[in-house]
OpenMM code with the backbone's topology and positions (N, CA, C; nanometers):
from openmm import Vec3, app, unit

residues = "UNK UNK UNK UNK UNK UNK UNK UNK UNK UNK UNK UNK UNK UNK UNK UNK UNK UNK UNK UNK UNK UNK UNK UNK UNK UNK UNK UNK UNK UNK UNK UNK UNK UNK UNK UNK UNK UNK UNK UNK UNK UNK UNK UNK UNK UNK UNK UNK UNK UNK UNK UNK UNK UNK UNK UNK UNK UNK UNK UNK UNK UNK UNK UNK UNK UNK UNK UNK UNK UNK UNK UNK UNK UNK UNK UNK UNK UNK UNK UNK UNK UNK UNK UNK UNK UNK UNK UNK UNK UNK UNK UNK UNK UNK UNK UNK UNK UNK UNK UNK UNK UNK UNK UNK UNK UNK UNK UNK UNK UNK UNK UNK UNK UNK UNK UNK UNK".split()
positions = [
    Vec3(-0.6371, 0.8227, -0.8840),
    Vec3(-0.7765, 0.7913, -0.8651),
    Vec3(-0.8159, 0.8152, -0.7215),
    Vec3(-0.9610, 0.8076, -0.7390),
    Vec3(-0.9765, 0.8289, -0.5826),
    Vec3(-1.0400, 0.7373, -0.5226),
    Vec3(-0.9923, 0.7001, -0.3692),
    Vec3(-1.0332, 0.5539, -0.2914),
    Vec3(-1.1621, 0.5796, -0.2166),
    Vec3(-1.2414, 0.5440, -0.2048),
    Vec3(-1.3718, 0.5598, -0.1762),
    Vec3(-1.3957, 0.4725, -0.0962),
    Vec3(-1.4023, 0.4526, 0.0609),
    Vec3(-1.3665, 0.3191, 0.1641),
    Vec3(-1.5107, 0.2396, 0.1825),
    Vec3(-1.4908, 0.1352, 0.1317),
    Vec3(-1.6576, 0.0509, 0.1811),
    Vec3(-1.6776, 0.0491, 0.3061),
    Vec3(-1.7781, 0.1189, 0.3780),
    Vec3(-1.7510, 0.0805, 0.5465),
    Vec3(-1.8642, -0.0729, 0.5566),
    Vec3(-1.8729, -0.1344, 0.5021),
    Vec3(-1.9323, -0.2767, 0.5128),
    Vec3(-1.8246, -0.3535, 0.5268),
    Vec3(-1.6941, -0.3683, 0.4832),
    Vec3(-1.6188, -0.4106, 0.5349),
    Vec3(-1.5204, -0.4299, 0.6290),
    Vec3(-1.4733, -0.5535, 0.7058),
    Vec3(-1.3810, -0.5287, 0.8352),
    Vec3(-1.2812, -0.4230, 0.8260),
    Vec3(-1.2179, -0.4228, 0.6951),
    Vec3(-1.1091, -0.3671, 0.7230),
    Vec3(-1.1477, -0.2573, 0.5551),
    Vec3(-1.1976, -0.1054, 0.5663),
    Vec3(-1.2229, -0.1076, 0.4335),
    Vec3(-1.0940, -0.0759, 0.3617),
    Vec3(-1.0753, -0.0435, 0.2742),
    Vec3(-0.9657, -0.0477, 0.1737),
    Vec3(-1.0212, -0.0701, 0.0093),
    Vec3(-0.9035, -0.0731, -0.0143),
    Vec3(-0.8859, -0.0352, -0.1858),
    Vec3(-0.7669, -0.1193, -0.2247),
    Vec3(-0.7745, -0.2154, -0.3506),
    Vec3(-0.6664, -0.2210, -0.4369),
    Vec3(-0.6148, -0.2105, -0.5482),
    Vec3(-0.5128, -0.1847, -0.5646),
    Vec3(-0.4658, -0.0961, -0.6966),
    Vec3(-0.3736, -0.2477, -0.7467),
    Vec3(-0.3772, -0.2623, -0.8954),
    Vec3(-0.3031, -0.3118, -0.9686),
    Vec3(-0.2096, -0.2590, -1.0118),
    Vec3(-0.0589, -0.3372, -0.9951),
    Vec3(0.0326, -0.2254, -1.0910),
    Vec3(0.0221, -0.2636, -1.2328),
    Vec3(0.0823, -0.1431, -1.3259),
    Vec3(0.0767, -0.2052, -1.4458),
    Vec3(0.1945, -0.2299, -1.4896),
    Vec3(0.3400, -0.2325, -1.3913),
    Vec3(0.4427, -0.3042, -1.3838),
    Vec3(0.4825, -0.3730, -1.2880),
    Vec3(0.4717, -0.5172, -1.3253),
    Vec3(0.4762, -0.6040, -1.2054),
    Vec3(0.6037, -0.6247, -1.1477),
    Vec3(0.7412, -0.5836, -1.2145),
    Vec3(0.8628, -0.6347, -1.2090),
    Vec3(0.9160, -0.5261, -1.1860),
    Vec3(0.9376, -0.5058, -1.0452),
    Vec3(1.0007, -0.3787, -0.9260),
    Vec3(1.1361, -0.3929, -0.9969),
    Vec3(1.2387, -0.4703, -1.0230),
    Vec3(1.3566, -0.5314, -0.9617),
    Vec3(1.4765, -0.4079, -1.0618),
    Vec3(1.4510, -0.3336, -1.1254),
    Vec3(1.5013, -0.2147, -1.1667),
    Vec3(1.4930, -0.0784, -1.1120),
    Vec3(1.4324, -0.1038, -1.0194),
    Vec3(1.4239, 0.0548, -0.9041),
    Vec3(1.4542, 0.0386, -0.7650),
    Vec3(1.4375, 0.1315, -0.6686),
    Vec3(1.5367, 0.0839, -0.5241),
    Vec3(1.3907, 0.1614, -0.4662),
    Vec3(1.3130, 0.2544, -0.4793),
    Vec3(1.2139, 0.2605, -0.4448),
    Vec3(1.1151, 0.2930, -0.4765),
    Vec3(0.9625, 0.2992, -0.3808),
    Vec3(0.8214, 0.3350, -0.4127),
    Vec3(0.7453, 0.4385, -0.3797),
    Vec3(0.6757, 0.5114, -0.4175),
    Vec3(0.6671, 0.6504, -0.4187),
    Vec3(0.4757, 0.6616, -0.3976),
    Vec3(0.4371, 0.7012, -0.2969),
    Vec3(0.3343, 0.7090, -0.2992),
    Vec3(0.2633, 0.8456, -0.2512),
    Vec3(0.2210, 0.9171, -0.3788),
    Vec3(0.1760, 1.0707, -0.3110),
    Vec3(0.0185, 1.0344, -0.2915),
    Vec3(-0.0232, 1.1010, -0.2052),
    Vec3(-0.1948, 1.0845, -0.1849),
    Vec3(-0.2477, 1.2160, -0.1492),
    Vec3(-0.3823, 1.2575, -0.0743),
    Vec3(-0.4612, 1.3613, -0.0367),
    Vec3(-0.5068, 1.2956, 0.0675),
    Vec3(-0.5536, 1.3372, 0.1375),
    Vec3(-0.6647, 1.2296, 0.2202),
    Vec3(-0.7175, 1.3421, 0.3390),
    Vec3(-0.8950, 1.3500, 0.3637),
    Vec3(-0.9504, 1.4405, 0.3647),
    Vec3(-0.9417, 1.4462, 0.5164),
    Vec3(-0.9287, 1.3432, 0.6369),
    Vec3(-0.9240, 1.4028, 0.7342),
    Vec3(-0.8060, 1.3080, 0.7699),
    Vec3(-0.8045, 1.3347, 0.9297),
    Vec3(-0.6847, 1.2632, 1.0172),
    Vec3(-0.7230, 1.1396, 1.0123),
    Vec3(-0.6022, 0.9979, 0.9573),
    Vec3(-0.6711, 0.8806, 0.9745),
    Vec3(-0.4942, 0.7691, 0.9697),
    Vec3(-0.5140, 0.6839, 1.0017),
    Vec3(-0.3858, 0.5323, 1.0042),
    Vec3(-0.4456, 0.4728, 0.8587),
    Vec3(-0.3095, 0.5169, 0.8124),
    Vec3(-0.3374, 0.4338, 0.6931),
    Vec3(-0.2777, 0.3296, 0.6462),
    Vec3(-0.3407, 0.2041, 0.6336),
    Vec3(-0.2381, 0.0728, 0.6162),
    Vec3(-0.2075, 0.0073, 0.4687),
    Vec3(-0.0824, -0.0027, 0.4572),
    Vec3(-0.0518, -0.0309, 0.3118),
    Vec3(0.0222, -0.1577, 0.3078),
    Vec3(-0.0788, -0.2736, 0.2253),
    Vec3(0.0219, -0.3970, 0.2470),
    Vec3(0.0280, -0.4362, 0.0354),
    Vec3(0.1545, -0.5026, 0.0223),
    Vec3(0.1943, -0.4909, -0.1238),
    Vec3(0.2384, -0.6506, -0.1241),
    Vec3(0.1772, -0.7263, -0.1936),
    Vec3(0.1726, -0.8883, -0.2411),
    Vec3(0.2310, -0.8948, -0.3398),
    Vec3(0.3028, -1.0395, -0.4033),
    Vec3(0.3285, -1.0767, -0.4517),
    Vec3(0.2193, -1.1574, -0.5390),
    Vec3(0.2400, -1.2266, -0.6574),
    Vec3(0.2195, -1.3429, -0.7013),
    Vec3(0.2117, -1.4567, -0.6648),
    Vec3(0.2077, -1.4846, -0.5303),
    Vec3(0.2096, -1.6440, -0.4900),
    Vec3(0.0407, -1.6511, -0.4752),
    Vec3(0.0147, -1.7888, -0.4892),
    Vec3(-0.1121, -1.7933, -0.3829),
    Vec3(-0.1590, -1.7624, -0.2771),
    Vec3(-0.1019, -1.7382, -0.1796),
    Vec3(-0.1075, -1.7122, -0.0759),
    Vec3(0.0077, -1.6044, -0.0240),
    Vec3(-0.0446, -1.5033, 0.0628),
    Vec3(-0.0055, -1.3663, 0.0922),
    Vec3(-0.0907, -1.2992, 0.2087),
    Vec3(-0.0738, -1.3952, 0.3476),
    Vec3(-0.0871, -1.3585, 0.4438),
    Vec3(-0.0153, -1.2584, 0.5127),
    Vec3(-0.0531, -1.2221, 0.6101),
    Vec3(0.0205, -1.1138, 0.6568),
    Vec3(0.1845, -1.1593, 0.6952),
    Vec3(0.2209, -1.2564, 0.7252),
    Vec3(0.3346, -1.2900, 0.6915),
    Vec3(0.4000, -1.3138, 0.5972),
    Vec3(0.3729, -1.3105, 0.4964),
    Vec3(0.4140, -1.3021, 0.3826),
    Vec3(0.4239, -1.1939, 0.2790),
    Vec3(0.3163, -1.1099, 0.2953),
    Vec3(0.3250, -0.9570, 0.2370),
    Vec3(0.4066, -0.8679, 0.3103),
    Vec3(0.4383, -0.7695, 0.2750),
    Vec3(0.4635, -0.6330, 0.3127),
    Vec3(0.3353, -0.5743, 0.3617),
    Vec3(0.3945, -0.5197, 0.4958),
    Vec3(0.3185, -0.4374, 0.5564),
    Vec3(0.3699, -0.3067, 0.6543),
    Vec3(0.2919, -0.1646, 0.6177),
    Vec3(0.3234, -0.0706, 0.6647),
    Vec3(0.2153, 0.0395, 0.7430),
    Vec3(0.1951, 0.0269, 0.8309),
    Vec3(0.1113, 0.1370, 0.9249),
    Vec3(0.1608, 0.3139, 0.9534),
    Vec3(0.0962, 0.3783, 0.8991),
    Vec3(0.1295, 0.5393, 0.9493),
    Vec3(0.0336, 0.6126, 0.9633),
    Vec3(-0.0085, 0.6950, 1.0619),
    Vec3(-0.1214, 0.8205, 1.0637),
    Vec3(-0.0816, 0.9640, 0.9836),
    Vec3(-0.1751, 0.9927, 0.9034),
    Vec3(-0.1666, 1.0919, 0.8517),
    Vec3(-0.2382, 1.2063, 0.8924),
    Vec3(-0.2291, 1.3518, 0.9363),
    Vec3(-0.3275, 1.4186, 0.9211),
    Vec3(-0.3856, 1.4621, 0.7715),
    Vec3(-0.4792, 1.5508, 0.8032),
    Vec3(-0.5577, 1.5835, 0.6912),
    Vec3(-0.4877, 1.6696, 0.5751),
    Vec3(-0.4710, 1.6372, 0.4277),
    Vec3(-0.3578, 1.7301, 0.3660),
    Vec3(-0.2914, 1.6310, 0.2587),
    Vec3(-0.1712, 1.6860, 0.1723),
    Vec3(-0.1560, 1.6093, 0.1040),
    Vec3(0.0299, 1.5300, 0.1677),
    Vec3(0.0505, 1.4133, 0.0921),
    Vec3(0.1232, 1.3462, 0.1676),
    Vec3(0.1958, 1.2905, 0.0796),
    Vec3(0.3345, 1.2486, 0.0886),
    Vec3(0.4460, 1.1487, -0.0027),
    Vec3(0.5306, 1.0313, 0.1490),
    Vec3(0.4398, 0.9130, 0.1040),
    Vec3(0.5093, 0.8297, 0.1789),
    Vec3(0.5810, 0.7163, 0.0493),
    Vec3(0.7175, 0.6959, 0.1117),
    Vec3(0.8040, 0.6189, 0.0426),
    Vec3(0.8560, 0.5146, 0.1196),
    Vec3(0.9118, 0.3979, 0.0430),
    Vec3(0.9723, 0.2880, 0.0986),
    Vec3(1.0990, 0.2650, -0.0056),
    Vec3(1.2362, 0.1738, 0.0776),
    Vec3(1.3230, 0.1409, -0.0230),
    Vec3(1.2860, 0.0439, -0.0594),
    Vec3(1.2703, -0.0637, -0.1802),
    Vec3(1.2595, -0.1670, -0.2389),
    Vec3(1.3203, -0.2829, -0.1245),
    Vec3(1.4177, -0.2286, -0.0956),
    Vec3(1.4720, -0.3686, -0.0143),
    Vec3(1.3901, -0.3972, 0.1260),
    Vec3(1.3212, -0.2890, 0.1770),
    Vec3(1.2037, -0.3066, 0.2931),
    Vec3(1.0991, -0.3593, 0.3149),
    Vec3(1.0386, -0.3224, 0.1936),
    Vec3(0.9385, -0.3953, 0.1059),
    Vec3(0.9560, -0.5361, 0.0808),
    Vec3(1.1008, -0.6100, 0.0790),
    Vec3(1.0849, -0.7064, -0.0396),
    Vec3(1.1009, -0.8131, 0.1416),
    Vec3(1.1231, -0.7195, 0.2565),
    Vec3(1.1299, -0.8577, 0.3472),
    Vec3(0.9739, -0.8311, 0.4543),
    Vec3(0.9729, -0.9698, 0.4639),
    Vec3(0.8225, -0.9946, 0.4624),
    Vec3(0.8293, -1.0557, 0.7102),
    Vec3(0.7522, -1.0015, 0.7262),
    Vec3(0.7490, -1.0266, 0.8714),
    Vec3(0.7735, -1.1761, 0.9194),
    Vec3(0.7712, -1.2777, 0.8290),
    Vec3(0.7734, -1.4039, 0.8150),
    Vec3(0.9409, -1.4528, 0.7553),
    Vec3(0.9739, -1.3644, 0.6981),
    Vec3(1.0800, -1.3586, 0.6734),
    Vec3(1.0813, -1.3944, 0.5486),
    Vec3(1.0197, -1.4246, 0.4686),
    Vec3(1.0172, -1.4762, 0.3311),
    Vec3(1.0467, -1.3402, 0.2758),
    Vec3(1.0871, -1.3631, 0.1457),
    Vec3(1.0833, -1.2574, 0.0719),
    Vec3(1.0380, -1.2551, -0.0162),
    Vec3(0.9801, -1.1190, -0.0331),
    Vec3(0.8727, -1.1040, -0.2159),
    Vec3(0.9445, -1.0891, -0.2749),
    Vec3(0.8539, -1.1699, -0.3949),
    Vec3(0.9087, -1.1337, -0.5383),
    Vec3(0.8858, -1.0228, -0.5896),
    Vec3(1.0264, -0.9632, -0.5825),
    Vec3(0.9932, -0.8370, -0.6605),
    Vec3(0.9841, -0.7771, -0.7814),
    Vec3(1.0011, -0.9713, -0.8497),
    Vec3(0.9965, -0.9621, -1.0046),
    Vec3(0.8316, -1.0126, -1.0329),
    Vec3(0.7500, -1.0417, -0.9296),
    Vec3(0.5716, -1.0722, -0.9603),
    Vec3(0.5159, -0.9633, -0.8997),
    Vec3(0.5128, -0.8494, -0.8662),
    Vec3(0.4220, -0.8261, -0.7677),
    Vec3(0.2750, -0.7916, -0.8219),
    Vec3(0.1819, -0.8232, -0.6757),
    Vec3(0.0669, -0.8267, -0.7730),
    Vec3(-0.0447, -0.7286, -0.7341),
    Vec3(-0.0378, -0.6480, -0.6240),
    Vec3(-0.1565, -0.5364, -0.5915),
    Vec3(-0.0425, -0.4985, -0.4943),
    Vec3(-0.1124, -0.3553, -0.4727),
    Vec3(-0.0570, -0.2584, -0.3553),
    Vec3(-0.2079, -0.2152, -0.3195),
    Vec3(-0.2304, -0.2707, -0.1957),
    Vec3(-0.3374, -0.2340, -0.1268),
    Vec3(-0.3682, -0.1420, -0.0018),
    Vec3(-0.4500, -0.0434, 0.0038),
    Vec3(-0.4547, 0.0811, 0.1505),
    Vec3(-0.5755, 0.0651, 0.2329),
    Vec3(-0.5791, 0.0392, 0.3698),
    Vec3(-0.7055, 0.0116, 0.4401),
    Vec3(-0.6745, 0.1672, 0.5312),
    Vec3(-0.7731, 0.1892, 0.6114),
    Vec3(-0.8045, 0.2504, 0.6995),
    Vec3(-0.8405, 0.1812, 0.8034),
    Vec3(-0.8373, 0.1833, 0.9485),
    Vec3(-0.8860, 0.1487, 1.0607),
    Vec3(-1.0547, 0.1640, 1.0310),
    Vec3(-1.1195, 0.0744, 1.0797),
    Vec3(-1.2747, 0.0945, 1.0947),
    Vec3(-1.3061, 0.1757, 1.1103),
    Vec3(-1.2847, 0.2486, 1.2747),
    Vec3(-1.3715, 0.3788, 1.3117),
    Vec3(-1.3269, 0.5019, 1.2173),
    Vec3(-1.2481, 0.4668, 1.1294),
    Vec3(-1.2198, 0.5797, 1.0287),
    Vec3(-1.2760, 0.5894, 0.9060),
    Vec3(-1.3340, 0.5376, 0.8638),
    Vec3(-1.4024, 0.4382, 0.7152),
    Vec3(-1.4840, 0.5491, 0.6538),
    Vec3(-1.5040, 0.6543, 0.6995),
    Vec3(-1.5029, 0.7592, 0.6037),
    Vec3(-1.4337, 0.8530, 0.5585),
    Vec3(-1.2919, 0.7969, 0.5516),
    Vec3(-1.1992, 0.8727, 0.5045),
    Vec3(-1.2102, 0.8874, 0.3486),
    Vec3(-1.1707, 0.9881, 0.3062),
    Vec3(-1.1330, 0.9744, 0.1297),
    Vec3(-1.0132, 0.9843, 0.1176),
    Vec3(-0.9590, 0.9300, 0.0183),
    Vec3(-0.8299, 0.9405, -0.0453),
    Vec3(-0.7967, 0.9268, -0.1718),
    Vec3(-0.7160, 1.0507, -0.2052),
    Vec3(-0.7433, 1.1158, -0.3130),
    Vec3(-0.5800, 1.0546, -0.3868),
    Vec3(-0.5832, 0.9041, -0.4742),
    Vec3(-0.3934, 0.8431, -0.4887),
    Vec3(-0.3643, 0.9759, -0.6333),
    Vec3(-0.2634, 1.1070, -0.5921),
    Vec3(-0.2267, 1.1297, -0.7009),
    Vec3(-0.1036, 1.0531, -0.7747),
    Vec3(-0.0456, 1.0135, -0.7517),
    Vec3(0.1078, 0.9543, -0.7838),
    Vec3(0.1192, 0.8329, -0.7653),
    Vec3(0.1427, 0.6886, -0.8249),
    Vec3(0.2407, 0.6091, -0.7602),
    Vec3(0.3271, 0.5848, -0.8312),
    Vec3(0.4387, 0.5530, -0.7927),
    Vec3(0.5799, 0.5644, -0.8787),
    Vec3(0.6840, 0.4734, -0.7828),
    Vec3(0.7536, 0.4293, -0.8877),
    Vec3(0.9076, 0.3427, -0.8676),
    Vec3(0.9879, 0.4521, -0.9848),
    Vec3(1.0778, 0.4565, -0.8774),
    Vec3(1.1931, 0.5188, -0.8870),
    Vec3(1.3355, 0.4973, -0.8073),
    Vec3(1.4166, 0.6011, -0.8242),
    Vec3(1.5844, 0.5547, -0.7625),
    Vec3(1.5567, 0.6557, -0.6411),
] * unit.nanometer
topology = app.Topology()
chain = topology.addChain("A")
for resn in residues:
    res = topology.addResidue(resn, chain)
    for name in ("N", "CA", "C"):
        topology.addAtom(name, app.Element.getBySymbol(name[0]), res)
C-alpha cells in the first residue's frame, strides 16, 4: 500500500497492522518500500501491552535516498526494547513509519512486508 504522510501532524507517519501477530517462528523482518525522494525514515514496532513508549517499543532510524529499498532486522533486535524490556514477540501489535517533519511530503510506496528466516 501506499503511505501518504499527514503533514498536520508532529511526527507524520502511518500504521500498519500485522495480520500475524505471533513473530516467534521467524528470526527476521523484511521490509521492501519505494519512497519518492531523499528522507529519515523512522520505524517503531509495539507490542500488545498498554503502554509502548519509546522505551518500550522498538525503534529504528535510517535515511534513504530516493528509489526502491529492503531494510531488514533480526527478530532478536527487535524484541530488545531501549528500556530494556522485551517485546512480545508472541503479541505484536502495529509496525509503524514516520518521517522527520521537514520531510512530510514524502511518499512511500510499502511493497513487501515479510517475516522470514
Amino acid at each position: 500500500g501506499q503511505l501518504l504522510l499527514n503533514d498536520r501532524d508532529e511526527f507524520p507517519g502511518a500504521e500498519l497492522v500485522p495480520v500475524v501477530v505471533d513473530w516467534r517462528a521467524w528470526k527476521k523482518l523484511h521490509v521492501e518500500f519505494e519512497i519518492d525522494r531523499p528522507a529519515t525514515l523512522l520505524v517503531t514496532i509495539r507490542d500488545q501491552r498498554s503502554t509502548n513508549g519509546y522505551s518500550e517499543r522498538f525503534n529504528a532510524e535510517r535515511e534513504f535516498g530516493a528509489g526502491r529499498h529492503r531494510w531488514e532486522w533480526r527478530l532478536s533486535e527487535i524484541e530488545k526494547t531501549p528500556g530494556g524490556k522485551d517485546l512480545d514477540l508472541s503479541k505484536i501489535d502495529s509496525i509503524n513509519f514516520f518521517v522527520d517533519r521537514r520531510e512530510w511530503k514524502t511518499r512511500i510506496n510499502v511493497v513487501r512486508v515479510l517475516l522470514g528466516d
